[in-house]
PDB file of N, H, CA, C and O in Angstrom:
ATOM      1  N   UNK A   1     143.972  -6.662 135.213  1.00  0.00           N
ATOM      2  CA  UNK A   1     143.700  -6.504 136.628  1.00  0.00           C
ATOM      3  C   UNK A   1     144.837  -5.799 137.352  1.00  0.00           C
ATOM      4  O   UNK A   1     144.575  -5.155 138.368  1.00  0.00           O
ATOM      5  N   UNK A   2     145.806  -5.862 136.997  1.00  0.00           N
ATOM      6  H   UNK A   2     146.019  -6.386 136.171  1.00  0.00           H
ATOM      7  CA  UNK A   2     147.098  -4.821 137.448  1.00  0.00           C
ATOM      8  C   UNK A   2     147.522  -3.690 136.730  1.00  0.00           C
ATOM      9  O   UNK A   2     148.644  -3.189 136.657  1.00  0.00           O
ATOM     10  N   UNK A   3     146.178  -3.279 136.077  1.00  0.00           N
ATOM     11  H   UNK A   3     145.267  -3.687 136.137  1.00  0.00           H
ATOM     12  CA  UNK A   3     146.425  -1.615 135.444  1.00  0.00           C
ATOM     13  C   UNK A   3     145.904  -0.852 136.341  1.00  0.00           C
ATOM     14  O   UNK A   3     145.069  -1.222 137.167  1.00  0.00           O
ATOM     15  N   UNK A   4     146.397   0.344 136.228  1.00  0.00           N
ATOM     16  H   UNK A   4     147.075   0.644 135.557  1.00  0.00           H
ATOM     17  CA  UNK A   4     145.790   1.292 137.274  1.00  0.00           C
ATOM     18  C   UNK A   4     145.947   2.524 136.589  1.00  0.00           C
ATOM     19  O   UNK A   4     146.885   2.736 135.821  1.00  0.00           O
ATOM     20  N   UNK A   5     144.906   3.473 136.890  1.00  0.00           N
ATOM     21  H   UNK A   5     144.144   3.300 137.513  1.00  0.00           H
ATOM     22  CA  UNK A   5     144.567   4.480 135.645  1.00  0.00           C
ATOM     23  C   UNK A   5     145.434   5.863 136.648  1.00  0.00           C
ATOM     24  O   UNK A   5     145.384   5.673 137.863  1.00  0.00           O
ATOM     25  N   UNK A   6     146.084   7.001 136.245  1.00  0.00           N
ATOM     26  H   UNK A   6     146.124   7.155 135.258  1.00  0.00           H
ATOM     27  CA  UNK A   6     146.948   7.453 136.885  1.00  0.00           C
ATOM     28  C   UNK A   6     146.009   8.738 136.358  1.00  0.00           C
ATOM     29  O   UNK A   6     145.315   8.303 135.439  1.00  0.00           O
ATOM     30  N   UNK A   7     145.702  10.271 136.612  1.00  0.00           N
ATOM     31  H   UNK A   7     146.266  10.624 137.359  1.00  0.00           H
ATOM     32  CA  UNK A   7     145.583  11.319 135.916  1.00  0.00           C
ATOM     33  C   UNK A   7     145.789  12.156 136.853  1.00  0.00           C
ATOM     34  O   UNK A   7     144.960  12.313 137.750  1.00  0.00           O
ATOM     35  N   UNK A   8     147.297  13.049 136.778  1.00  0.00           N
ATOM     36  H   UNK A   8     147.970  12.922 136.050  1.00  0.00           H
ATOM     37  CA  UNK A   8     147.874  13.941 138.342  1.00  0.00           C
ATOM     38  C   UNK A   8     148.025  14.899 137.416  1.00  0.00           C
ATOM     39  O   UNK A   8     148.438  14.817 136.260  1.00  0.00           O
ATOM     40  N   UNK A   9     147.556  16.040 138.195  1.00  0.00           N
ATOM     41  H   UNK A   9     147.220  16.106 139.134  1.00  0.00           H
ATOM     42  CA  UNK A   9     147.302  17.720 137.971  1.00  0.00           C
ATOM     43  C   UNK A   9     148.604  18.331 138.349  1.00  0.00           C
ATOM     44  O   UNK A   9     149.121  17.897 139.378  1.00  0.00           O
ATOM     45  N   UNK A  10     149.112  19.104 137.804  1.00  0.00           N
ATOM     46  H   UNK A  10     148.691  19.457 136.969  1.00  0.00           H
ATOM     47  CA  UNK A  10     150.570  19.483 138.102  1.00  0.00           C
ATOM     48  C   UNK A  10     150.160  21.530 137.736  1.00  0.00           C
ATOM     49  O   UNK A  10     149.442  21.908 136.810  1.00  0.00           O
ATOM     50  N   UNK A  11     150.907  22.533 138.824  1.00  0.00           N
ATOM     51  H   UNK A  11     151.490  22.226 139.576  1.00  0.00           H
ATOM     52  CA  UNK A  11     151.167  23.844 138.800  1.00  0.00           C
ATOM     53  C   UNK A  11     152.387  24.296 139.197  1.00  0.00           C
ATOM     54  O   UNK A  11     152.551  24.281 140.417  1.00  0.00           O
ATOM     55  N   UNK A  12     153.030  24.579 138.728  1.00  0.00           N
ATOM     56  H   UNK A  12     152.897  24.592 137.737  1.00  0.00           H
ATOM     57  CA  UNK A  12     154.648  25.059 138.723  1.00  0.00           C
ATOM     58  C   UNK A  12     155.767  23.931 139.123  1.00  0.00           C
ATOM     59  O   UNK A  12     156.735  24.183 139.840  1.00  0.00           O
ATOM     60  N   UNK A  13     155.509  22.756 138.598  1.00  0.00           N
ATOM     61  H   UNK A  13     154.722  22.551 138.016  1.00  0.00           H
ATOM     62  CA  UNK A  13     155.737  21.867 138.760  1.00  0.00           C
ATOM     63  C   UNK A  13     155.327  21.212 139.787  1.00  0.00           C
ATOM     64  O   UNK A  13     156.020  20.196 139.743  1.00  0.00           O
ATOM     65  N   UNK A  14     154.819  21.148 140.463  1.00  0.00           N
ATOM     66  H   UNK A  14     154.256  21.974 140.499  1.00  0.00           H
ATOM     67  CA  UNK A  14     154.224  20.802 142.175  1.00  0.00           C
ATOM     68  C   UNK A  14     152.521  20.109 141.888  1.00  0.00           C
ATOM     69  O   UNK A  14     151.444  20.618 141.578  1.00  0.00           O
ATOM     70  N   UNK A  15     152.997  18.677 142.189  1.00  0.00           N
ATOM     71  H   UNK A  15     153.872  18.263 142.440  1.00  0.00           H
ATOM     72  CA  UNK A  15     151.336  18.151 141.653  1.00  0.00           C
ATOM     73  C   UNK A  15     150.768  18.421 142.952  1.00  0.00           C
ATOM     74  O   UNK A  15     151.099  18.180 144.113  1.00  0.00           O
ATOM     75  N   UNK A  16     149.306  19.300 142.084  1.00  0.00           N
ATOM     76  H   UNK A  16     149.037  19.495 141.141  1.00  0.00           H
ATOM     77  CA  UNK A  16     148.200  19.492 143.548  1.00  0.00           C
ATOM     78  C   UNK A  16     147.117  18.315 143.684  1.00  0.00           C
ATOM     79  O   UNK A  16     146.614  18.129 144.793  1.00  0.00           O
ATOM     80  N   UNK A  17     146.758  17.555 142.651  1.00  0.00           N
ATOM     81  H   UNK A  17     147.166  17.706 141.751  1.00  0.00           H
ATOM     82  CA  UNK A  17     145.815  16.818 142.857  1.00  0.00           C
ATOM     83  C   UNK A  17     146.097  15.813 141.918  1.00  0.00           C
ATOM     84  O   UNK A  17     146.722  16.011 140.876  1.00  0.00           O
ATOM     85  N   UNK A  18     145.423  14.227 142.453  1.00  0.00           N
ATOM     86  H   UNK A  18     144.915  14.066 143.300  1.00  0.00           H
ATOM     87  CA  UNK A  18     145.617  12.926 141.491  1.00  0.00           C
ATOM     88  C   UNK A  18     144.470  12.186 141.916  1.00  0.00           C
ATOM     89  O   UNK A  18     144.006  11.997 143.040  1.00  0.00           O
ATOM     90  N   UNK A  19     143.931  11.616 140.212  1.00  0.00           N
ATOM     91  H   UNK A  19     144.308  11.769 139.299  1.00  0.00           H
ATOM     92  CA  UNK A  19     143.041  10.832 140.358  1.00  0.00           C
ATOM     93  C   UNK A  19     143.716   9.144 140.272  1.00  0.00           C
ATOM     94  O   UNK A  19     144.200   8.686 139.237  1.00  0.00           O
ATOM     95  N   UNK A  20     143.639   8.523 141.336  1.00  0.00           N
ATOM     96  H   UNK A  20     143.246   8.895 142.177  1.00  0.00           H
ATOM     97  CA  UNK A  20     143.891   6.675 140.765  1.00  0.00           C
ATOM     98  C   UNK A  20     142.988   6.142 140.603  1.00  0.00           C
ATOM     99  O   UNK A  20     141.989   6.728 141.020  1.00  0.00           O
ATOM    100  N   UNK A  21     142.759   4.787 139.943  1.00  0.00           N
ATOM    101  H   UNK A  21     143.571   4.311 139.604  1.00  0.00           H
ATOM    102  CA  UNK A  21     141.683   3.929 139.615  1.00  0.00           C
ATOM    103  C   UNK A  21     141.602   3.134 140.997  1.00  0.00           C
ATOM    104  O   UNK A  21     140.577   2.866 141.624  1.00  0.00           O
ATOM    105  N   UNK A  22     142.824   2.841 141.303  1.00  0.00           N
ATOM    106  H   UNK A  22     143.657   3.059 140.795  1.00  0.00           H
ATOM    107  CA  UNK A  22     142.913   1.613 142.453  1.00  0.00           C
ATOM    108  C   UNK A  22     142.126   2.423 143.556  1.00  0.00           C
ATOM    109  O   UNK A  22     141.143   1.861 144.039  1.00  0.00           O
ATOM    110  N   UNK A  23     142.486   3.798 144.044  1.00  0.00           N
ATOM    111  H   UNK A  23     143.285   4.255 143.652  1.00  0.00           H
ATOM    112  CA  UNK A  23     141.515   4.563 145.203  1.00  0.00           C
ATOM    113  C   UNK A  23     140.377   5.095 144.843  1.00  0.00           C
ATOM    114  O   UNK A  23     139.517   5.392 145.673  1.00  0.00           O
ATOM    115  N   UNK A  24     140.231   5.288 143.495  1.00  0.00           N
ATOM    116  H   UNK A  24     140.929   5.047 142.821  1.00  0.00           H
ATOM    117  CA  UNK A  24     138.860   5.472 143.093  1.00  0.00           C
ATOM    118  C   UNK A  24     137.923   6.354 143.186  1.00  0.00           C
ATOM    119  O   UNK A  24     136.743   6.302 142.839  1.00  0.00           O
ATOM    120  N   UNK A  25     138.857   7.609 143.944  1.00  0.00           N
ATOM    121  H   UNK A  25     139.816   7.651 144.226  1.00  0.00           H
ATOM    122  CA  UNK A  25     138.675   8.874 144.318  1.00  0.00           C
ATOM    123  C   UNK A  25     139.961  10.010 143.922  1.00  0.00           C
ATOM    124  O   UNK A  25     141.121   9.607 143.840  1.00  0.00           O
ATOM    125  N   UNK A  26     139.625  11.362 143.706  1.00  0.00           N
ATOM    126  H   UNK A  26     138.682  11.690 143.773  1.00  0.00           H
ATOM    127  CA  UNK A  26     140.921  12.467 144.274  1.00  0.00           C
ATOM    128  C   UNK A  26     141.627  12.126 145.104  1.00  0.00           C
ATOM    129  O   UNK A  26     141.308  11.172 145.814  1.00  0.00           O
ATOM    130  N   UNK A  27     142.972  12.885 145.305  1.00  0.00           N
ATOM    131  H   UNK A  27     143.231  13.659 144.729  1.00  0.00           H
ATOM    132  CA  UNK A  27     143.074  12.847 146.444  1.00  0.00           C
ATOM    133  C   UNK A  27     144.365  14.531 146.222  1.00  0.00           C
ATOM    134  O   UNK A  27     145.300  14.722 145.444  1.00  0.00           O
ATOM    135  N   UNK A  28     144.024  15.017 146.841  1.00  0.00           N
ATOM    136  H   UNK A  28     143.265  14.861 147.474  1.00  0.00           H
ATOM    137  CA  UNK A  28     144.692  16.668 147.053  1.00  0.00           C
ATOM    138  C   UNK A  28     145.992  16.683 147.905  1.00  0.00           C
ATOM    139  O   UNK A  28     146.069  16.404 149.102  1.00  0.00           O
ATOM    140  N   UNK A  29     147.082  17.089 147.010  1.00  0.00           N
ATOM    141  H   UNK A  29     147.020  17.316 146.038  1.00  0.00           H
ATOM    142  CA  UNK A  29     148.386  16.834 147.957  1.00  0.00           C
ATOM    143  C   UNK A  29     148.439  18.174 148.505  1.00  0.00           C
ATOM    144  O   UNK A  29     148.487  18.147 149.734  1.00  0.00           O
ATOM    145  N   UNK A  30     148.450  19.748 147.828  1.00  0.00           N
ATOM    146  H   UNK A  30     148.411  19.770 146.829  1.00  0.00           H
ATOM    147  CA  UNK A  30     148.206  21.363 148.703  1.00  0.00           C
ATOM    148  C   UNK A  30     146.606  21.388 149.294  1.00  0.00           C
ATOM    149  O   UNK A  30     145.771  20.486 149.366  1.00  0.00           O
ATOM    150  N   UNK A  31     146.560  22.606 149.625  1.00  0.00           N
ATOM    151  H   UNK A  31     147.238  23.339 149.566  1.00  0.00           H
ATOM    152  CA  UNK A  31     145.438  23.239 150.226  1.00  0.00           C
ATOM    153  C   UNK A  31     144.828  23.453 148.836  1.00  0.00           C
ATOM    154  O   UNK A  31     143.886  22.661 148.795  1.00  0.00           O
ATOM    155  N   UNK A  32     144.899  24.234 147.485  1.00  0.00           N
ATOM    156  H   UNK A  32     145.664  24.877 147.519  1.00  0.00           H
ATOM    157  CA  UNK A  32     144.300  24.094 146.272  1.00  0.00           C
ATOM    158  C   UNK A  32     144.011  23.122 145.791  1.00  0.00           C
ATOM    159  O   UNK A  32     143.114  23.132 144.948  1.00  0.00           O
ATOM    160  N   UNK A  33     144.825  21.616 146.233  1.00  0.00           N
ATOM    161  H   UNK A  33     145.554  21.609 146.918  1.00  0.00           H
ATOM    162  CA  UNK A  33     144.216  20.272 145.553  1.00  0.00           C
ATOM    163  C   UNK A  33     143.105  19.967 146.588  1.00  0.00           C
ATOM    164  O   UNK A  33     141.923  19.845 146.268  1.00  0.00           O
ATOM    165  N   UNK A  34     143.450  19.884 147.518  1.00  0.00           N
ATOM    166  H   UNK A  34     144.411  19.983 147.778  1.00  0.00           H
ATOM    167  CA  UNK A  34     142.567  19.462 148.710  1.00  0.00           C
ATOM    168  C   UNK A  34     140.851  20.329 148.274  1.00  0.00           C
ATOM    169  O   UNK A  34     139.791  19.873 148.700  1.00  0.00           O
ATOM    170  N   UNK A  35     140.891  20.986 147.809  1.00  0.00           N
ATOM    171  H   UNK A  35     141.753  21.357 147.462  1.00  0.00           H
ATOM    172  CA  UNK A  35     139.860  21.878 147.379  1.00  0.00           C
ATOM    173  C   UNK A  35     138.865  21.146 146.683  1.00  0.00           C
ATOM    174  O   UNK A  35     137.733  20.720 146.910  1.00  0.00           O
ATOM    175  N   UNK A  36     140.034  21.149 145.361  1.00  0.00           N
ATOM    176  H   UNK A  36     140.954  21.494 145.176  1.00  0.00           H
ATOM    177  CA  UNK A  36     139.730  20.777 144.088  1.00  0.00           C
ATOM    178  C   UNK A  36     139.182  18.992 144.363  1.00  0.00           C
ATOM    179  O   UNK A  36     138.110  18.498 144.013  1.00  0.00           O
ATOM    180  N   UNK A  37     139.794  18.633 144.753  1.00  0.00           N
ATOM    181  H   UNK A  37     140.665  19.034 145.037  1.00  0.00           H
ATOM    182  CA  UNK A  37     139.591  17.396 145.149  1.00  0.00           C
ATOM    183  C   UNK A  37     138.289  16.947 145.937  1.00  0.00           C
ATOM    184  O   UNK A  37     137.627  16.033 145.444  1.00  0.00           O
ATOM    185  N   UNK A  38     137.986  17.372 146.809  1.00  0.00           N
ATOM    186  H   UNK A  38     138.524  18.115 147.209  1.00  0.00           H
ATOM    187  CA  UNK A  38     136.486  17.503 147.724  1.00  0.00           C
ATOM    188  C   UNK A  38     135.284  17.469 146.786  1.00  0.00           C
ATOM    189  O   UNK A  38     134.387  16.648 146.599  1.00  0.00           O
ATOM    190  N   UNK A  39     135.678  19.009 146.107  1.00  0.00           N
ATOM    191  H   UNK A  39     136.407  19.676 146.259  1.00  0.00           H
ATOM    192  CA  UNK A  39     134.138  19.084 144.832  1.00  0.00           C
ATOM    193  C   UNK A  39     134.316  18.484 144.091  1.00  0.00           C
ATOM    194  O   UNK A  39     133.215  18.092 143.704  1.00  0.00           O
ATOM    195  N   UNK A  40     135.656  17.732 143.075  1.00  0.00           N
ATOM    196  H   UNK A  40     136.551  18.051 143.390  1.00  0.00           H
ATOM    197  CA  UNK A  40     135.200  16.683 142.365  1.00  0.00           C
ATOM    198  C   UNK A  40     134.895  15.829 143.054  1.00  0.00           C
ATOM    199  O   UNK A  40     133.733  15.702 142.669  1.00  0.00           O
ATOM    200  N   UNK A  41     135.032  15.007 143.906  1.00  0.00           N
ATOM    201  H   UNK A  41     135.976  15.110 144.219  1.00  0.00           H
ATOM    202  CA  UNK A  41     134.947  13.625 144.532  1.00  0.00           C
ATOM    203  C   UNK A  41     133.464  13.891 144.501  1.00  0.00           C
ATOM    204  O   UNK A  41     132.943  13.100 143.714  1.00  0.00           O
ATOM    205  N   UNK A  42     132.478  14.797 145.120  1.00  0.00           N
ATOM    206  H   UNK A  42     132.901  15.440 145.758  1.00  0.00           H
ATOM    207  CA  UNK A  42     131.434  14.782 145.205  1.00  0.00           C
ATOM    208  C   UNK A  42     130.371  15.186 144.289  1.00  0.00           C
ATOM    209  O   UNK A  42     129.175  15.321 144.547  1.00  0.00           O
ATOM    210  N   UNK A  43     131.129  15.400 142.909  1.00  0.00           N
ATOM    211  H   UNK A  43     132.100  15.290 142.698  1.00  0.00           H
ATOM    212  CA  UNK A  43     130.475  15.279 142.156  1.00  0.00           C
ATOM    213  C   UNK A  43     131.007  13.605 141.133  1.00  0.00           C
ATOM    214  O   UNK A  43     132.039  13.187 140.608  1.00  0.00           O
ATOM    215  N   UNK A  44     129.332  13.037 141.341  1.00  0.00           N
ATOM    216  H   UNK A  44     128.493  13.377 141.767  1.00  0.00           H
ATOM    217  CA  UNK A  44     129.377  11.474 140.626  1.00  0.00           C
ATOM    218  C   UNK A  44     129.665  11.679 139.436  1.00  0.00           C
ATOM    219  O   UNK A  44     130.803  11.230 139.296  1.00  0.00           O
ATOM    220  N   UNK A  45     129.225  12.192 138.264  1.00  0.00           N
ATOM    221  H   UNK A  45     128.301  12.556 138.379  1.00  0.00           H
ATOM    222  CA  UNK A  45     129.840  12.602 137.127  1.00  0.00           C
ATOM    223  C   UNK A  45     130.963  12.620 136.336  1.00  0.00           C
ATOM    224  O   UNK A  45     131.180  12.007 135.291  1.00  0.00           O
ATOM    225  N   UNK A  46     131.730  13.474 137.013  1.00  0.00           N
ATOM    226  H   UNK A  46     131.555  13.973 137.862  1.00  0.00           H
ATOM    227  CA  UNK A  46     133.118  13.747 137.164  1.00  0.00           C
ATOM    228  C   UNK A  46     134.059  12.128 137.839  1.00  0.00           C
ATOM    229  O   UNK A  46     135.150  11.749 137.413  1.00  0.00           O
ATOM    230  N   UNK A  47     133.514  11.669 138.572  1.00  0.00           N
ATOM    231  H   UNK A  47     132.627  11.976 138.918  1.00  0.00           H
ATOM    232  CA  UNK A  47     133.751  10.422 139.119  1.00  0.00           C
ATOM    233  C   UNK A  47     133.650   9.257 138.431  1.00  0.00           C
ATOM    234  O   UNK A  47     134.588   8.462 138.370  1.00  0.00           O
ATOM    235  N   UNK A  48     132.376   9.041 137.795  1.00  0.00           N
ATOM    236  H   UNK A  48     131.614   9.686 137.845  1.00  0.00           H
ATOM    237  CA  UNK A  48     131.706   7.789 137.164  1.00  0.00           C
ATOM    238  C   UNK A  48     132.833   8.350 135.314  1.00  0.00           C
ATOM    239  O   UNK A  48     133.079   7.462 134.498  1.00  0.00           O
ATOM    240  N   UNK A  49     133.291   9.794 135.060  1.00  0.00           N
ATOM    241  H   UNK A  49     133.091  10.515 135.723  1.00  0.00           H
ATOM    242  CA  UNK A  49     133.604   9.874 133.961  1.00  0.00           C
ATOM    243  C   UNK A  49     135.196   9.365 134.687  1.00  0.00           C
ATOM    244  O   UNK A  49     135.424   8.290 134.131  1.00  0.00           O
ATOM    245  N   UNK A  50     135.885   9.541 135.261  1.00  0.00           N
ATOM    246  H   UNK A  50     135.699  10.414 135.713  1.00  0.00           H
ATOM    247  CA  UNK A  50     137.105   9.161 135.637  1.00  0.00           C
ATOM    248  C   UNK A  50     137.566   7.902 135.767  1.00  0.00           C
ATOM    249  O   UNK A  50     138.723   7.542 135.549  1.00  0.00           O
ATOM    250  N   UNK A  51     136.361   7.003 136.243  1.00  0.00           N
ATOM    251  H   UNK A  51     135.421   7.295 136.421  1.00  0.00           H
ATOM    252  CA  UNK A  51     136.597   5.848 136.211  1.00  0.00           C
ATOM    253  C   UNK A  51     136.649   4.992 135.420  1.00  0.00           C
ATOM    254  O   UNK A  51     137.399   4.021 135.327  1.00  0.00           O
ATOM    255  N   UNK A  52     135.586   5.449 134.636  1.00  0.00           N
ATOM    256  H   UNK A  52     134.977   6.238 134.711  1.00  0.00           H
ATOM    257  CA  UNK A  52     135.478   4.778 132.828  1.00  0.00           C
ATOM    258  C   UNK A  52     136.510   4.857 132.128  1.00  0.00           C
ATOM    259  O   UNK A  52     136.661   4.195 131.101  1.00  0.00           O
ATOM    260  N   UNK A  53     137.496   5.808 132.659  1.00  0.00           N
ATOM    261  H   UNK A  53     137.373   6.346 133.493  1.00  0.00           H
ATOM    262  CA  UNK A  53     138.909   6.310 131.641  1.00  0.00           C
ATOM    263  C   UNK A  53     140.247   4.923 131.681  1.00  0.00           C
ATOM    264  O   UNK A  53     141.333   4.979 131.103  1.00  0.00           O
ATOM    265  N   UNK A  54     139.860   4.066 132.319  1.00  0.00           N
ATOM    266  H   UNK A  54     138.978   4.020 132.788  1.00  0.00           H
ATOM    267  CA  UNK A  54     140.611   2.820 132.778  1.00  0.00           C
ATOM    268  C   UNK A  54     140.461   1.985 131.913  1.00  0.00           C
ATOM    269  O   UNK A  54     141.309   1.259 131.394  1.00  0.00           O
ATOM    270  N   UNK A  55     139.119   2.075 131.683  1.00  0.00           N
ATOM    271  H   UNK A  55     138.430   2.665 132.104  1.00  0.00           H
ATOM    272  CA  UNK A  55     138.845   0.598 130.319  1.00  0.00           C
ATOM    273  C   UNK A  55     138.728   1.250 129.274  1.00  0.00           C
ATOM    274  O   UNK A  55     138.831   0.561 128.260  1.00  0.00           O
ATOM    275  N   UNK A  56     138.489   2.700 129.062  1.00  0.00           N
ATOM    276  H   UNK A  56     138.406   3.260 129.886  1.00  0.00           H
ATOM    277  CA  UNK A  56     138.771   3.351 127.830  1.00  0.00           C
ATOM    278  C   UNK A  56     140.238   3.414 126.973  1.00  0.00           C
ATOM    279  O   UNK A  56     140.521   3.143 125.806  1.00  0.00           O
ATOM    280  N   UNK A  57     141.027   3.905 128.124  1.00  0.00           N
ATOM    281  H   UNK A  57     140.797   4.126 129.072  1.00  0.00           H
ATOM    282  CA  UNK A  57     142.191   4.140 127.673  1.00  0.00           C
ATOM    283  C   UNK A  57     143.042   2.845 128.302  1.00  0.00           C
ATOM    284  O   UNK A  57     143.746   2.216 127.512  1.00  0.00           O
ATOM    285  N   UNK A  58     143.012   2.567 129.242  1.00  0.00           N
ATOM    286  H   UNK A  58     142.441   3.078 129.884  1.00  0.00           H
ATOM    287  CA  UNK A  58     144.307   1.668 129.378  1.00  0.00           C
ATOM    288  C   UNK A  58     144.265   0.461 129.270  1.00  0.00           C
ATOM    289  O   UNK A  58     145.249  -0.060 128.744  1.00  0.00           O
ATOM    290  N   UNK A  59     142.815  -0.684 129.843  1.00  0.00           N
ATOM    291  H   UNK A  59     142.016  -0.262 130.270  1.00  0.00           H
ATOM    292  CA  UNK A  59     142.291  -1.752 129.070  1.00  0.00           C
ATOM    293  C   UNK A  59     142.484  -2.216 127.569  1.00  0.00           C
ATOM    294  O   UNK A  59     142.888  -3.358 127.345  1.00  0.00           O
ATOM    295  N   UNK A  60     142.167  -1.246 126.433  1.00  0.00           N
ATOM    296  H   UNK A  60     141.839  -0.319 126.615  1.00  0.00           H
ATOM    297  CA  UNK A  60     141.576  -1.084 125.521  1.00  0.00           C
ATOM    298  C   UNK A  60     142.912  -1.234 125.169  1.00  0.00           C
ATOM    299  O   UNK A  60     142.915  -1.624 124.002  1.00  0.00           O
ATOM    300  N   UNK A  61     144.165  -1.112 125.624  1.00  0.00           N
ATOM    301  H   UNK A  61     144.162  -0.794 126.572  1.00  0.00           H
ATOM    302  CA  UNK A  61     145.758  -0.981 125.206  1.00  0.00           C
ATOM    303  C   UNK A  61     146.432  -2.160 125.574  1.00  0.00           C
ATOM    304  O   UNK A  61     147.266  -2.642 124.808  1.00  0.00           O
ATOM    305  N   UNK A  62     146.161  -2.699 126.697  1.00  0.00           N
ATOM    306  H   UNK A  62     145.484  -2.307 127.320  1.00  0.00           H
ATOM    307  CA  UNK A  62     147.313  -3.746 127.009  1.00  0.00           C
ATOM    308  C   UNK A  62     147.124  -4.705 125.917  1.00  0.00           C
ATOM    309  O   UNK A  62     148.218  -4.854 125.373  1.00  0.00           O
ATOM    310  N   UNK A  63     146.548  -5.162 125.557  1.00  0.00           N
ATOM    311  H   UNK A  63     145.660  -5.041 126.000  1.00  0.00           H
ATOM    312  CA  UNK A  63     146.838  -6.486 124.224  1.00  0.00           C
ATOM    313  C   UNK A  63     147.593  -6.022 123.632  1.00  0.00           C
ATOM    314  O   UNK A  63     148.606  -6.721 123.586  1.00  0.00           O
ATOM    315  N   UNK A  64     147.672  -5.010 123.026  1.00  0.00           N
ATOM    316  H   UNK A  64     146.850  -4.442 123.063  1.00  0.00           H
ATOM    317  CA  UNK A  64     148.778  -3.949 121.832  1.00  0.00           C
ATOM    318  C   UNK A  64     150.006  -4.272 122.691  1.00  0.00           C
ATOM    319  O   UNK A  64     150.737  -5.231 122.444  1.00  0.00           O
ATOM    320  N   UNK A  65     150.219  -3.329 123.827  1.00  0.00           N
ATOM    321  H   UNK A  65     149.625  -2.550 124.028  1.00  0.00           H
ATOM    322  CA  UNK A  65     151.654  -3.593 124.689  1.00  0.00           C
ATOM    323  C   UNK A  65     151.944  -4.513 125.086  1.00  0.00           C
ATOM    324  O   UNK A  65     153.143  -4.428 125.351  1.00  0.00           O
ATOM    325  N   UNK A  66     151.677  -5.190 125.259  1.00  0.00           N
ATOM    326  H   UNK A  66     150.703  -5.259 125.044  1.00  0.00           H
ATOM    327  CA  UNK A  66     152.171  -7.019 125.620  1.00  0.00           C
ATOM    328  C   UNK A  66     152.596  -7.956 124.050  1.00  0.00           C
ATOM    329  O   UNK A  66     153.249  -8.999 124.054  1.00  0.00           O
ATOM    330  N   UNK A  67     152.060  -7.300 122.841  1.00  0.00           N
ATOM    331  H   UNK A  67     151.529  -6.453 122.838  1.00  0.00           H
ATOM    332  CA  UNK A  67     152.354  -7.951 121.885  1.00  0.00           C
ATOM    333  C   UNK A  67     153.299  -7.050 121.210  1.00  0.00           C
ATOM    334  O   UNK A  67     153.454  -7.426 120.048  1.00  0.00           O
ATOM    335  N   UNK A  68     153.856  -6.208 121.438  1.00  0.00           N
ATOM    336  H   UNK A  68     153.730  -5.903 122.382  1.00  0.00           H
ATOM    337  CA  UNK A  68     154.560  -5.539 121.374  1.00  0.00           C
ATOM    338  C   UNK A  68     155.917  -6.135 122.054  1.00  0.00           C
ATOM    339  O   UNK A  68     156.954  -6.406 121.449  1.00  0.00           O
ATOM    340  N   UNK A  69     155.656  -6.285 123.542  1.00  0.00           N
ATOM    341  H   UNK A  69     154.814  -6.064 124.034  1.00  0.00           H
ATOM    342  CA  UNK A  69     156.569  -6.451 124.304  1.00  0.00           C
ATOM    343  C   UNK A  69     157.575  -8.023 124.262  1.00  0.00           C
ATOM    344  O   UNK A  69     158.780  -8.266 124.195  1.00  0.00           O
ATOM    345  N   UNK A  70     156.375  -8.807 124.340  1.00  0.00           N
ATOM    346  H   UNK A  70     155.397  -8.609 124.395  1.00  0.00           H
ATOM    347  CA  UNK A  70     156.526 -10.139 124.289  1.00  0.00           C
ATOM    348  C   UNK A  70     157.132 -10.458 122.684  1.00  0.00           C
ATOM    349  O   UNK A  70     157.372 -11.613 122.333  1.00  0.00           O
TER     350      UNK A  70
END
């Protein structure tokens, strides 16, 4: 319940756009993310696939890292 799925778009080093799990949307830090960000958000697809990436990838891990850690 305190994972949060991170996936930030980076161009000349300067991130234009980031997806979080916790906001559950884009969100566009330039005028090119802000773009980019709008048409994905409104496409469900792209959305419903972003969100799934939380229990795919980072769910599916914490038992490993905690037994690792601990």
């Amino acid at each position: 319940k305190d994972v949060e799925f991170i996936d930030s778009y980076y161009y000349n080093k300067l991130e234009y756009t980031r997806f979080s799990s916790s906001v559950g949307k884009f969100v566009g830090f330039t005028e090119y993310g802000v773009r980019n960000a709008a048409a994905w958000n409104n496409d469900p697809s792209i959305l419903s696939a972003m969100k799934a990436q939380k229990e795919a990838v980072c769910l599916h891990n914490v038992p490993v890292y905690y037994s690792n850690v601990l």
